[in-house]
KELOMAR-806983 format. One line per 5 residues: number of its first residue (from 1); their letters; for each residue x, y, z of N, C-alpha, C. Coordinates in nm, 3 decimals, decimal comma. Example, Ala and Ser with C-alpha at 12.3 -4.5 7.8 and 13.67 -1.06 7.14 Angstrom:
2
1) AS) 1,319/-0,569/0,780/1,230/-0,450/0,780/1,320/-0,330/0,780 ~ 1,285/-0,225/0,708/1,367/-0,106/0,714/1,290/0,003/0,787 .
//
This chain:
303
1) XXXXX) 0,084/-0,120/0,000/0,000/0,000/0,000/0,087/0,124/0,000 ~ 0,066/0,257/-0,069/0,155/0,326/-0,102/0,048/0,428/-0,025 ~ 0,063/0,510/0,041/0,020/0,649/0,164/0,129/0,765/0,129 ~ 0,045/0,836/0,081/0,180/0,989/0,054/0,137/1,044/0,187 ~ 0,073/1,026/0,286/0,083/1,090/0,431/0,201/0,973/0,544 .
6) XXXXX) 0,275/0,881/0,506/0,314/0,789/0,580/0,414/0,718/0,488 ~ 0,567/0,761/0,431/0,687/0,741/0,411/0,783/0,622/0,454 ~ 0,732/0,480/0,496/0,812/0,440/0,554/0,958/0,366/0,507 ~ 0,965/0,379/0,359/1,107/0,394/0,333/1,208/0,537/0,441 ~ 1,166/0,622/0,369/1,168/0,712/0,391/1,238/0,730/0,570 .
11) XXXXX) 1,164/0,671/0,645/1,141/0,712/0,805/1,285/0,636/0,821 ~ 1,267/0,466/0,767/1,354/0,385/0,816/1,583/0,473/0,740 ~ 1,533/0,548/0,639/1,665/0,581/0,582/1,670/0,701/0,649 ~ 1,595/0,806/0,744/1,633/0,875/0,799/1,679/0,820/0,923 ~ 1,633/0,750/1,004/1,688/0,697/1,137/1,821/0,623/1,096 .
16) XXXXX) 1,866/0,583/0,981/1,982/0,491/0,935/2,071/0,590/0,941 ~ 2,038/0,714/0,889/2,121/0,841/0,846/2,151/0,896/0,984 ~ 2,101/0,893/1,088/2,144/0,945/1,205/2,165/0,892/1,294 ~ 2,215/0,778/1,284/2,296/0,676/1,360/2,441/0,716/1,276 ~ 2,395/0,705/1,145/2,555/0,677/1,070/2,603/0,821/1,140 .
21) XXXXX) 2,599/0,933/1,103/2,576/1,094/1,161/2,639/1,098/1,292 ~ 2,589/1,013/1,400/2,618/1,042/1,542/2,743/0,980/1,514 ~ 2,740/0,804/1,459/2,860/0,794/1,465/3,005/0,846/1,402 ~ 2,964/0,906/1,278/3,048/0,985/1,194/3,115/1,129/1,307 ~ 3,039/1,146/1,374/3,082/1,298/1,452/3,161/1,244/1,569 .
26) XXXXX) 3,124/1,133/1,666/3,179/1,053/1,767/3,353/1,057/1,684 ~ 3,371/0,919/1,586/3,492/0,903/1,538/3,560/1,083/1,497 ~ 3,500/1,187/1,472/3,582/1,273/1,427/3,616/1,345/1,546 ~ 3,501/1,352/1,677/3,592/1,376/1,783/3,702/1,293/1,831 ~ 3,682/1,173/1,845/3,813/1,120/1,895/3,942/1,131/1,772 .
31) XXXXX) 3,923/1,157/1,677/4,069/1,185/1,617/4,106/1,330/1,638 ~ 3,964/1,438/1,648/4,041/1,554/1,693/4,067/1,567/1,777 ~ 4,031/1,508/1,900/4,080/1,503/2,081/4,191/1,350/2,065 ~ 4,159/1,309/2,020/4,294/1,179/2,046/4,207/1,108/2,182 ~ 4,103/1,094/2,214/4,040/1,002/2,334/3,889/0,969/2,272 .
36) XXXXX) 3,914/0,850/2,313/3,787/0,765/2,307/3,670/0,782/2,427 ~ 3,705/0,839/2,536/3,646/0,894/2,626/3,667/1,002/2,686 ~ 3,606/1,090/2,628/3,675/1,206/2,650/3,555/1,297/2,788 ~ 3,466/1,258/2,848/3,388/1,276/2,898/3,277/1,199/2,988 ~ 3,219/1,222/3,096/3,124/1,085/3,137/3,069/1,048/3,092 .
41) XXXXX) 2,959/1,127/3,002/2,889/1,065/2,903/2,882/0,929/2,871 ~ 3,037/0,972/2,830/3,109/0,817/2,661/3,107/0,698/2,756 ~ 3,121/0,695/2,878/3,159/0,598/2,959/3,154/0,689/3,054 ~ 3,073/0,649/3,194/3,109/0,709/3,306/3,183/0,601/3,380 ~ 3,178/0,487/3,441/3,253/0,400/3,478/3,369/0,424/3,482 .
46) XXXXX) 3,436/0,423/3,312/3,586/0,416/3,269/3,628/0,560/3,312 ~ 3,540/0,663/3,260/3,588/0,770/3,295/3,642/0,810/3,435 ~ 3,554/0,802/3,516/3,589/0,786/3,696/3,713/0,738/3,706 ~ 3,673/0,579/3,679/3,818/0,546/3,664/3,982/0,611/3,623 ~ 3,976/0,644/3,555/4,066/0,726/3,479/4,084/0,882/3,512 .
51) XXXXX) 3,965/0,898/3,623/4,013/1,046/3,673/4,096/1,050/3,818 ~ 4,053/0,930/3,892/4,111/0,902/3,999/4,231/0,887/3,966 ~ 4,298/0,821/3,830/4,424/0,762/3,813/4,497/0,885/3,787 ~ 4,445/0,984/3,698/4,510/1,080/3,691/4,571/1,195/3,804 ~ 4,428/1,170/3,883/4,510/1,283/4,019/4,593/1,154/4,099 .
56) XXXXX) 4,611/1,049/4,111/4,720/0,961/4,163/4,875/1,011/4,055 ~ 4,843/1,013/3,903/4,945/1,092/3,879/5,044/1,188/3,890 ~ 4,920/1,291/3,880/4,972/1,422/3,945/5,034/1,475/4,082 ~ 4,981/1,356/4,136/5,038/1,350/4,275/5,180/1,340/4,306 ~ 5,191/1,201/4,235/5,311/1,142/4,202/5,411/1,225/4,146 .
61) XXXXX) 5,376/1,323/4,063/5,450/1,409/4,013/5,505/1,492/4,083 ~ 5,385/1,552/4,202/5,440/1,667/4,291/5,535/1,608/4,366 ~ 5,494/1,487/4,423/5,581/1,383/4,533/5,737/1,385/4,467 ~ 5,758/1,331/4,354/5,895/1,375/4,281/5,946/1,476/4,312 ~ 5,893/1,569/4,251/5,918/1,682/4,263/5,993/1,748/4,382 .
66) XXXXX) 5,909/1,743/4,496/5,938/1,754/4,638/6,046/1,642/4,701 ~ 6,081/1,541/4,632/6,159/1,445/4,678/6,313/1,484/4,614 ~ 6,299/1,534/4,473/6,376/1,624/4,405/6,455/1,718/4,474 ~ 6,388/1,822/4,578/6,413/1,889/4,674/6,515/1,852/4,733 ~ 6,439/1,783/4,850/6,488/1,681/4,959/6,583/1,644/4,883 .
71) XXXXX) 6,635/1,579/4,824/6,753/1,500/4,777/6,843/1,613/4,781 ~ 6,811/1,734/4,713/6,934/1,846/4,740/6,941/1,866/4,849 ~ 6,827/1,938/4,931/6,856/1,968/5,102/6,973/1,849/5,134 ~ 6,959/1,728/5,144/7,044/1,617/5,230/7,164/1,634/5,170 ~ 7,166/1,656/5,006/7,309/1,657/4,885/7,393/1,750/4,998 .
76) XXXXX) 7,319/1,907/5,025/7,402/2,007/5,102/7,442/1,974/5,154 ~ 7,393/1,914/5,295/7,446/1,866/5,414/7,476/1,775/5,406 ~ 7,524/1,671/5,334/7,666/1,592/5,289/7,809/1,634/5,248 ~ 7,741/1,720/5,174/7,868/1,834/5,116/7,932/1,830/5,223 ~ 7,822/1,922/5,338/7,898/2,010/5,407/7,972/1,950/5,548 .
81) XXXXX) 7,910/1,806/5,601/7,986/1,683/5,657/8,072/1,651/5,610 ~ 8,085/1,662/5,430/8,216/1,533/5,363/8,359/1,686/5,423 ~ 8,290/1,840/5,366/8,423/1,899/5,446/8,433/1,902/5,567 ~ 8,383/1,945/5,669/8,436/1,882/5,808/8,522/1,789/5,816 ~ 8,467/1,618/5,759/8,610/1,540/5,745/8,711/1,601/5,719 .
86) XXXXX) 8,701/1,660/5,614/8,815/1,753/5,539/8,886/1,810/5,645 ~ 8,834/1,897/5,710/8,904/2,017/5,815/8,962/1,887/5,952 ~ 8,918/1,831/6,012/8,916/1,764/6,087/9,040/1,713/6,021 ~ 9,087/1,633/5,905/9,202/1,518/5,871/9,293/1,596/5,939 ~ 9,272/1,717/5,861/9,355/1,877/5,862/9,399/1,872/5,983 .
91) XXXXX) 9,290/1,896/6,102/9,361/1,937/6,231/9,419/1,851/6,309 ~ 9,423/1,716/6,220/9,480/1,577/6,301/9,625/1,562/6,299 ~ 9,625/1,607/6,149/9,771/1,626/6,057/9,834/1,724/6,175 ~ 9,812/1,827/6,181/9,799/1,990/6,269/9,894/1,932/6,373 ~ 9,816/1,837/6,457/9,859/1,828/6,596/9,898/1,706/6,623 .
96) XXXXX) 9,903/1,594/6,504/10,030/1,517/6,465/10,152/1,573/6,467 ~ 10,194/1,653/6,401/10,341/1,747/6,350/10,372/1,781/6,471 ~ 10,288/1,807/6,558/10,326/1,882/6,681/10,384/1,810/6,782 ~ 10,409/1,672/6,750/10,424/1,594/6,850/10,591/1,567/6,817 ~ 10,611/1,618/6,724/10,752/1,588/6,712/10,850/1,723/6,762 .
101) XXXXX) 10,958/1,648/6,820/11,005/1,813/6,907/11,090/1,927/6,711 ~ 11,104/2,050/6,758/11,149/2,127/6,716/11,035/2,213/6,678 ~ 10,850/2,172/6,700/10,749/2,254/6,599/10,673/2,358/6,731 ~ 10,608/2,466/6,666/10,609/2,562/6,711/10,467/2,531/6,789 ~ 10,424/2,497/6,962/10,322/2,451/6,942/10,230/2,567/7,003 .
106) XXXXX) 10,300/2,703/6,997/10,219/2,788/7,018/10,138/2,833/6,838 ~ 10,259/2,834/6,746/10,144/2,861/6,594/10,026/2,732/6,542 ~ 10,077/2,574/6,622/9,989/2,477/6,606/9,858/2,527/6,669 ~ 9,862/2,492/6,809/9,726/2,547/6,845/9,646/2,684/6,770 ~ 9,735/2,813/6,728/9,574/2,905/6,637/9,573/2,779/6,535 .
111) XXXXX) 9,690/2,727/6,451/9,589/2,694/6,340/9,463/2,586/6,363 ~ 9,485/2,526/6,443/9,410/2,407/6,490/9,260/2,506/6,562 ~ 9,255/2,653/6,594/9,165/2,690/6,629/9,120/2,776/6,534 ~ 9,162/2,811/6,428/9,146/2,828/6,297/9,021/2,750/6,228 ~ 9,104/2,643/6,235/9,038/2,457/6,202/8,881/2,531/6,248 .
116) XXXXX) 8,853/2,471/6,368/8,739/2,496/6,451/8,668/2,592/6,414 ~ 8,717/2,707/6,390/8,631/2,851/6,329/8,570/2,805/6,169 ~ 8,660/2,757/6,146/8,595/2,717/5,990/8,494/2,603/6,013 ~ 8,495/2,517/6,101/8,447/2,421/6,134/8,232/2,487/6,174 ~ 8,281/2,527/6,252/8,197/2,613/6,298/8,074/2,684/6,198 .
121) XXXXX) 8,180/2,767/6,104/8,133/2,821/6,005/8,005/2,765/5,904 ~ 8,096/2,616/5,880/8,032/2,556/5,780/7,898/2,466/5,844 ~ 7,912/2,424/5,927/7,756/2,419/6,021/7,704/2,496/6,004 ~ 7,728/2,634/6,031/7,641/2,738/6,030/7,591/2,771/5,921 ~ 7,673/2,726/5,786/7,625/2,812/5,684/7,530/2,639/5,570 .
126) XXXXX) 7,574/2,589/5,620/7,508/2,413/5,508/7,369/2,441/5,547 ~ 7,309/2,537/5,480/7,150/2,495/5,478/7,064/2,551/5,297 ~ 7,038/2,465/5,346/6,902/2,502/5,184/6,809/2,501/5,240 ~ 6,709/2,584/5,197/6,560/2,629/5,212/6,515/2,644/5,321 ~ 6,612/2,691/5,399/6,600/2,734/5,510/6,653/2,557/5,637 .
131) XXXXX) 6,677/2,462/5,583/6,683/2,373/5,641/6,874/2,338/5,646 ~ 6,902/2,306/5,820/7,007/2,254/5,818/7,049/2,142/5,902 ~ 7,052/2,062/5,836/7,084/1,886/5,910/7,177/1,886/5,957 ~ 7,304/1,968/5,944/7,419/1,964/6,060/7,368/2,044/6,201 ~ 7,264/2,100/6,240/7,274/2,139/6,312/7,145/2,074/6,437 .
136) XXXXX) 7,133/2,097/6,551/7,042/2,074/6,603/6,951/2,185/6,622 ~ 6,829/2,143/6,606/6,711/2,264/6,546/6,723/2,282/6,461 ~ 6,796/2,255/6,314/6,811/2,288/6,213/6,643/2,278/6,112 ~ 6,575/2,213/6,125/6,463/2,196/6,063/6,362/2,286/6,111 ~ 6,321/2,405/5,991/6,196/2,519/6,069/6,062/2,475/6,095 .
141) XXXXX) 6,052/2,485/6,224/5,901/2,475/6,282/5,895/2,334/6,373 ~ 6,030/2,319/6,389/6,072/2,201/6,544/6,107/2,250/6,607 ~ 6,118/2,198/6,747/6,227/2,227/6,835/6,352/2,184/6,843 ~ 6,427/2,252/6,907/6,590/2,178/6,872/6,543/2,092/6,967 ~ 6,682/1,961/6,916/6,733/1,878/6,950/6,733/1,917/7,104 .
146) XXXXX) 6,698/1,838/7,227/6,753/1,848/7,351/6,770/1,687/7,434 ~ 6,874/1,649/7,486/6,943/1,570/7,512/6,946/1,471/7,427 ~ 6,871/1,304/7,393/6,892/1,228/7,324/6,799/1,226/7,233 ~ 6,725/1,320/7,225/6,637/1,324/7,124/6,644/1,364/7,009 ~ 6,580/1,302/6,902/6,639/1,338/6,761/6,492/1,371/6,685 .
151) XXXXX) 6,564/1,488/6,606/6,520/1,566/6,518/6,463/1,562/6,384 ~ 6,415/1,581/6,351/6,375/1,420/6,188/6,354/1,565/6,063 ~ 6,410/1,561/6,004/6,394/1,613/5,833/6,287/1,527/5,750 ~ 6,160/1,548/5,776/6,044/1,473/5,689/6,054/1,500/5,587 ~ 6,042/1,352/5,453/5,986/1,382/5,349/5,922/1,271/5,288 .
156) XXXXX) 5,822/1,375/5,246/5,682/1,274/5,158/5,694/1,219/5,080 ~ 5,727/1,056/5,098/5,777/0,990/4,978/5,656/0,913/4,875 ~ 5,563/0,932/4,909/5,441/0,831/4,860/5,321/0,782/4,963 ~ 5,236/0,824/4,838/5,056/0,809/4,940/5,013/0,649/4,882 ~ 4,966/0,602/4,994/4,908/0,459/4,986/4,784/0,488/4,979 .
161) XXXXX) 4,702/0,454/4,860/4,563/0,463/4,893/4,468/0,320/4,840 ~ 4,379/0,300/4,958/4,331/0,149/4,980/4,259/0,156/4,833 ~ 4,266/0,056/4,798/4,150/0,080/4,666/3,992/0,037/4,654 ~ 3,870/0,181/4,653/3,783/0,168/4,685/3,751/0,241/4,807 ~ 3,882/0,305/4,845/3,837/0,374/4,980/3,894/0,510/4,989 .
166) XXXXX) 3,870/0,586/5,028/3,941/0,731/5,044/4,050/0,723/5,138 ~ 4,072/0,638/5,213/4,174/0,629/5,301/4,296/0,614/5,274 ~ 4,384/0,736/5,323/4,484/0,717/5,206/4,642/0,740/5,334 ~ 4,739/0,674/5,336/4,850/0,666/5,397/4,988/0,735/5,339 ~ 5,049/0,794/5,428/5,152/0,851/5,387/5,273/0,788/5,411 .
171) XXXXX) 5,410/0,749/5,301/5,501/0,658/5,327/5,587/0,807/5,321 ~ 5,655/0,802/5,429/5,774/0,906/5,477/5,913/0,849/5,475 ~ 5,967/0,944/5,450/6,166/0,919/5,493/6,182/1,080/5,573 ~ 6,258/0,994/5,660/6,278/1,096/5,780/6,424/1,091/5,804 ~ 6,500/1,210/5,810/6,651/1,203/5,776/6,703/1,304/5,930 .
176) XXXXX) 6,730/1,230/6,031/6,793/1,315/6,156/6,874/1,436/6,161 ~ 6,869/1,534/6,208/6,985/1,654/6,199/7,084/1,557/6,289 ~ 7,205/1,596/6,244/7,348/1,550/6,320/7,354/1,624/6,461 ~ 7,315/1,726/6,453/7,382/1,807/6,560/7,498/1,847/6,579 ~ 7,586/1,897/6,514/7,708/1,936/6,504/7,762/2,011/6,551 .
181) XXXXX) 7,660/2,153/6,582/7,696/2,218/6,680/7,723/2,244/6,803 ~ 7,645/2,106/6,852/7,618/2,077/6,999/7,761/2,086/7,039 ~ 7,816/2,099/7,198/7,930/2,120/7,277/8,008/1,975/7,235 ~ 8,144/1,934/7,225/8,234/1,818/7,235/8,217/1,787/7,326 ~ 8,142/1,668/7,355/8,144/1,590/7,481/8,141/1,451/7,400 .
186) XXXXX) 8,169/1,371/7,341/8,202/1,243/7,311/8,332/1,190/7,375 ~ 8,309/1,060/7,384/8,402/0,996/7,436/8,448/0,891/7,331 ~ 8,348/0,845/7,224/8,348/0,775/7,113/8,220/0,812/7,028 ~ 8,248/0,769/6,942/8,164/0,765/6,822/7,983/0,718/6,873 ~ 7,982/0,610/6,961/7,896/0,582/6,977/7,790/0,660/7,050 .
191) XXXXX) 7,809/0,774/7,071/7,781/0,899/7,148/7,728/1,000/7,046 ~ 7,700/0,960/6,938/7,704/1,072/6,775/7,560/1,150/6,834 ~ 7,471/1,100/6,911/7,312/1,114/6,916/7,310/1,238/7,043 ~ 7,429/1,280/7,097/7,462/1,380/7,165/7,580/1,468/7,187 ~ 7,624/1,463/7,051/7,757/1,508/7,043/7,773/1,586/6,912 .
196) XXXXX) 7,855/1,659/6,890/7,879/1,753/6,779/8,033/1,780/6,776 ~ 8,037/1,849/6,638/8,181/1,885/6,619/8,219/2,016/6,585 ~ 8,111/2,097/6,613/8,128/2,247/6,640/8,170/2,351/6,731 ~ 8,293/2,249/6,823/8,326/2,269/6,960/8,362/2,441/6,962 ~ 8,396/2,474/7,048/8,484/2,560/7,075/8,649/2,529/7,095 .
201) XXXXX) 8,737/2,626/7,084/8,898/2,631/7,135/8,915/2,557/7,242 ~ 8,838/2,545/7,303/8,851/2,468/7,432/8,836/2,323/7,415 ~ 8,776/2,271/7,315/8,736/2,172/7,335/8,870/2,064/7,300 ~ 8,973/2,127/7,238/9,056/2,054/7,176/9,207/2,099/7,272 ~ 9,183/2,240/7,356/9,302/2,321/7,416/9,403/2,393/7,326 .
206) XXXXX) 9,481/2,460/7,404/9,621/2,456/7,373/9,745/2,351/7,401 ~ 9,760/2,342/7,311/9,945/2,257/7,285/9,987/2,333/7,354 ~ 10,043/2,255/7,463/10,199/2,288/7,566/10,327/2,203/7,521 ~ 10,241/2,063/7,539/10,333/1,961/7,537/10,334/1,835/7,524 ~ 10,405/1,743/7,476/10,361/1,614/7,444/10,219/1,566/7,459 .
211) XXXXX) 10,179/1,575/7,619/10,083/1,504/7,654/9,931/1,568/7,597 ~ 9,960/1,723/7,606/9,838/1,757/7,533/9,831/1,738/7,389 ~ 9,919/1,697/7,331/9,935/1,623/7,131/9,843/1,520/7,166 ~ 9,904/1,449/7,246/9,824/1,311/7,250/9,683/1,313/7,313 ~ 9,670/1,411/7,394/9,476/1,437/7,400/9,403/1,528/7,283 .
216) XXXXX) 9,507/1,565/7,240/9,458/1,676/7,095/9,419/1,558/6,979 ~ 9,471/1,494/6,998/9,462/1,385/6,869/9,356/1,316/6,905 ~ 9,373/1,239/6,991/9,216/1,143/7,050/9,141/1,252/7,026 ~ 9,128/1,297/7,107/8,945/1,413/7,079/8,963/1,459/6,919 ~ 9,051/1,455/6,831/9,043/1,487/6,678/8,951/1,340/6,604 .
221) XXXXX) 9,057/1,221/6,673/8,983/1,092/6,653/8,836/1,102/6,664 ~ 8,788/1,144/6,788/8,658/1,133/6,847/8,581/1,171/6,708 ~ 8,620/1,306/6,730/8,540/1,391/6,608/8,508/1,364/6,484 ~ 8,649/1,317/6,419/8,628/1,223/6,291/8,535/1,105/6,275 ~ 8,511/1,028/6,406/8,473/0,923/6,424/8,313/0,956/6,392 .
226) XXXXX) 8,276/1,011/6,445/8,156/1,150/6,453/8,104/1,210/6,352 ~ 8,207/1,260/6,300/8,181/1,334/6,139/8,154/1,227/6,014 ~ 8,281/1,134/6,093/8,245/1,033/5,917/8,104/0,955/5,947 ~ 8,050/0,916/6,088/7,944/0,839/6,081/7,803/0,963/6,022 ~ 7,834/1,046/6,072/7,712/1,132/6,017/7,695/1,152/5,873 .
231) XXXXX) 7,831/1,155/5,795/7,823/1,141/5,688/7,785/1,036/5,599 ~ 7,785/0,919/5,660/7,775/0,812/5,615/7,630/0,787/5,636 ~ 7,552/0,825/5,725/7,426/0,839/5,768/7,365/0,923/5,647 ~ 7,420/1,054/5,609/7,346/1,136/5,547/7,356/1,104/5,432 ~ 7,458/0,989/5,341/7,494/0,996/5,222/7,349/0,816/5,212 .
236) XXXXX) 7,357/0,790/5,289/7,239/0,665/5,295/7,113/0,714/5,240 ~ 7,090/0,851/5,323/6,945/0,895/5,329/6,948/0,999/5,191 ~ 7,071/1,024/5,123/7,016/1,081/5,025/7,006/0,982/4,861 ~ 7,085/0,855/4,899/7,032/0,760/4,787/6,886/0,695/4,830 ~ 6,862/0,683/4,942/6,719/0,627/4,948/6,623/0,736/4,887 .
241) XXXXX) 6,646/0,875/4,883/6,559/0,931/4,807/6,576/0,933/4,691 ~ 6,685/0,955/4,629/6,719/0,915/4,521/6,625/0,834/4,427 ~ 6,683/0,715/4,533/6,596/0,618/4,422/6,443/0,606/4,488 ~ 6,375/0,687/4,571/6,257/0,693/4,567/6,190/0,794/4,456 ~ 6,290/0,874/4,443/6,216/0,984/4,341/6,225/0,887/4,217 .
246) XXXXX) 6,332/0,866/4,161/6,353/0,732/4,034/6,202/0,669/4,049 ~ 6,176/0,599/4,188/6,061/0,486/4,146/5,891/0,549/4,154 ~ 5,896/0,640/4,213/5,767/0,744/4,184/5,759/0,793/4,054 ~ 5,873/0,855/4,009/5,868/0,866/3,828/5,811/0,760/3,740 ~ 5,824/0,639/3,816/5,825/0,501/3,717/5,690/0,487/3,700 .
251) XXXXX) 5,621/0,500/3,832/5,501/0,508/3,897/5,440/0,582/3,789 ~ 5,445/0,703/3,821/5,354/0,781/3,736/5,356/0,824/3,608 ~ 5,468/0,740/3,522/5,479/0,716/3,390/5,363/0,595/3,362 ~ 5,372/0,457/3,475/5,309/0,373/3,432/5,139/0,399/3,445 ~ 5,113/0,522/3,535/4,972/0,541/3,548/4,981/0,592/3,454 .
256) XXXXX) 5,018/0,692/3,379/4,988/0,768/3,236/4,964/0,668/3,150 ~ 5,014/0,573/3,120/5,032/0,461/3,023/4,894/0,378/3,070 ~ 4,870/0,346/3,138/4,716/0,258/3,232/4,591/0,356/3,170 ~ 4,643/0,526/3,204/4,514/0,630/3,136/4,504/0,568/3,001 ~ 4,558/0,629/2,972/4,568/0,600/2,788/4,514/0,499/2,758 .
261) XXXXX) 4,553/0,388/2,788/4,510/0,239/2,736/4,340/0,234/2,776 ~ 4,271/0,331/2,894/4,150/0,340/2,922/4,050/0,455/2,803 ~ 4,113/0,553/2,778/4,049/0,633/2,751/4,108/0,724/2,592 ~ 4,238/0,689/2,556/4,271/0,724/2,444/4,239/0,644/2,323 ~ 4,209/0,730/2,225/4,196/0,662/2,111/4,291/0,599/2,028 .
266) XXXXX) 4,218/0,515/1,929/4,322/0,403/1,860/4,280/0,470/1,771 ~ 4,406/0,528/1,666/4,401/0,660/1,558/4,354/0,542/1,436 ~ 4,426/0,452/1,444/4,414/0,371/1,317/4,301/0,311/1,288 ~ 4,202/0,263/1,415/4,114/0,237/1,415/3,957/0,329/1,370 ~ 4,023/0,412/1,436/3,912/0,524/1,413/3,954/0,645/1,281 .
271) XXXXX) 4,037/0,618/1,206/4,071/0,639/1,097/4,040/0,585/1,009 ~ 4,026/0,446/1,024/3,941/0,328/0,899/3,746/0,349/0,939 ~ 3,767/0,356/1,045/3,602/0,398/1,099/3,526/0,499/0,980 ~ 3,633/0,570/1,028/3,553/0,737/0,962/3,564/0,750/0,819 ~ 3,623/0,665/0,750/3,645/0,598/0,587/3,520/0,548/0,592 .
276) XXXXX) 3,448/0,467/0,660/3,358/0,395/0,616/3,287/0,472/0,660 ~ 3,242/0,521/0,786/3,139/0,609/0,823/3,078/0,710/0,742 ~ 3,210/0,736/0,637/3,178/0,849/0,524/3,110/0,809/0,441 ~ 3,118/0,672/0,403/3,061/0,633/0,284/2,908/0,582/0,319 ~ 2,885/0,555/0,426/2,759/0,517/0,477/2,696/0,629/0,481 .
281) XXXXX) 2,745/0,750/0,507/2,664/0,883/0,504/2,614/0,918/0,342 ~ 2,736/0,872/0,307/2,698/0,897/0,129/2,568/0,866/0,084 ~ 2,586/0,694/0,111/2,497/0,562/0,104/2,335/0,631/0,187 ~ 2,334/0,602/0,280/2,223/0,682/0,381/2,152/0,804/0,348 ~ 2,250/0,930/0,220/2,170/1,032/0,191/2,088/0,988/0,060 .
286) XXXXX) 2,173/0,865/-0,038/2,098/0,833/-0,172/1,984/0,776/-0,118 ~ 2,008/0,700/0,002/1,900/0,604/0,036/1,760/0,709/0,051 ~ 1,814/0,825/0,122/1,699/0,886/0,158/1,646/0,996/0,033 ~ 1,687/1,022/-0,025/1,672/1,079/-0,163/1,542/1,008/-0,212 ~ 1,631/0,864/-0,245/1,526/0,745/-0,324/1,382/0,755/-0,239 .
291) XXXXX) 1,399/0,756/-0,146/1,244/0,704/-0,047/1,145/0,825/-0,060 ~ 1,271/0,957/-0,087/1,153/1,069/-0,092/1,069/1,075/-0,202 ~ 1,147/1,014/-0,331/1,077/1,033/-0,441/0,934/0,933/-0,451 ~ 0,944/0,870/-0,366/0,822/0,738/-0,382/0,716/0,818/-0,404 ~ 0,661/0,929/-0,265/0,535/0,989/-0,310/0,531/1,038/-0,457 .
296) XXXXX) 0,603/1,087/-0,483/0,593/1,180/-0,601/0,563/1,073/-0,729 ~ 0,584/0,948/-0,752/0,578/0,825/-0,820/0,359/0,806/-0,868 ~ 0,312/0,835/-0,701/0,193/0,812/-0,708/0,140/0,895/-0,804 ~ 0,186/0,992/-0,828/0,078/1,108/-0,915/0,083/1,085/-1,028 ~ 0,141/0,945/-1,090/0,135/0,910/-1,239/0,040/0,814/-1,215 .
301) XXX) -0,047/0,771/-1,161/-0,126/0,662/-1,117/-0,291/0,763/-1,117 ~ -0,305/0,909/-1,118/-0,401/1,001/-1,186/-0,390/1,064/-1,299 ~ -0,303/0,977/-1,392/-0,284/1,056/-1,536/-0,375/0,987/-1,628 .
//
């Protein structure tokens, strides 16, 4: 039965035509955005998904970043421990020499308190960003160091978050100030947790005579003993960040790579798409052409 009020070629090649249409515009956004989901719409599920992953990214990024930091802050105050050793060999050498007769042990002792002033100095001055690990109190917005208590240089190495839950954990590295400035009172090395090497003149004396060489030297020992363990402490804590910043990078390269595989488009795919999609639009407008002409067919059927 042929009805020029009721087209149903016609109806069925327009609804064909705007499927092909939606999908023709879909494929040309994702090649001009490069994502297959570029919105909740397209997928809300995946999308969610993929937004959570991204601020775990970005996170990750800042966390670097800030770990980046930290790795210099600790770099300084290695530096500035590895010279102390330095000065310290120095004042060992100093008041070695002195022990042999003919040396002057009134010019030994300034230089050896020389030593100490520089010593001094460089505690005072090893800080970045306002932070200094040779010293006690060195970290802003603690209290100093007082008796065996230690001082912690926090840094944010990575958030644990449960999956499915907002609850989220913070994995820290915490790097002790030395205390360097604190008064010479060691007796050994094993004493580092209340002891420093920022003594005063006193702490080492004046050279008179033999016997004070040989207490000048032990307490130089002490100190070294002191200096190199702190150094050795601080040079630990700046490869553990090291390679924490390394494995947070890894991290949030591999979440970028996890996004993508969720929500970016496959160019090649949707490049052969939109080849055909074109031609179905082609196809879909003759189709609808043809169906319109049907009515017009009837009016030779009153000639």
């Amino acid at each position: 039965m042929s009805s020029i009020l009721t087209n149903n070629g016609a109806i069925v090649a327009l609804q064909t035509l705007k499927n092909v249409n939606a999908n023709l515009n879909k494929a040309q956004s994702e090649i001009a955005t490069g994502k297959s989901i570029g919105s909740a719409k397209d997928n809300a599920a995946v999308w969610a998904i993929s937004k959570i992953m991204e601020t775990d990214q970005s996170s990750l990024r800042s966390i670097q970043s800030s770990l980046n930091v930290a790795g210099a802050t600790v770099g300084t105050a290695l530096s500035g421990s590895e010279q102390i050793v330095k000065v310290l060999n120095e004042m060992k050498d100093l008041a070695s020499r002195a022990g042999t007769d003919g040396f002057d042990f009134a010019k030994v002792t300034n230089d050896i308190a020389e030593k100490e002033k520089q010593i001094t100095s460089i505690i005072a001055g090893t800080q970045m960003n306002g932070v200094n690990l040779l010293k006690a109190g060195g970290v802003p917005g603690q209290a100093a160091v007082t008796g065996t208590a230690v001082q912690n240089f926090t840094v944010l190495a990575s958030l644990n978050r449960a999956s499915g839950s907002g609850t989220t954990t913070a994995g820290l590295i915490q790097v002790a100030s030395l205390g360097y400035d604190r008064a010479y009172v060691a007796t050994d090395a094993s004493t580092l947790a209340t002891s420093g090497v920022g003594h005063s003149s006193s702490a080492i004396g004046t050279l008179a005579d033999q016997d004070d060489v040989t207490t000048a030297v032990s307490k130089i020992e002490n100190l070294l003993d002191i200096a190199v363990a702190g150094s050795a402490k601080l040079g630990a804590a700046a490869k553990r960040i090291s390679d924490q910043s390394e494995f947070v990078g890894k991290l949030a390269d591999s979440l970028k790579v996890g996004i993508g595989s969720l929500v970016d488009a496959d160019m090649e795919e949707a490049s052969a798409r939109l080849q055909a999609l074109q031609t179905q639009q082609q196809l879909g407008i003759q189709a609808l052409s043809i169906a319109n002409q049907a009515p017009s067919a009837i009016m030779s059927l009153f000639r």
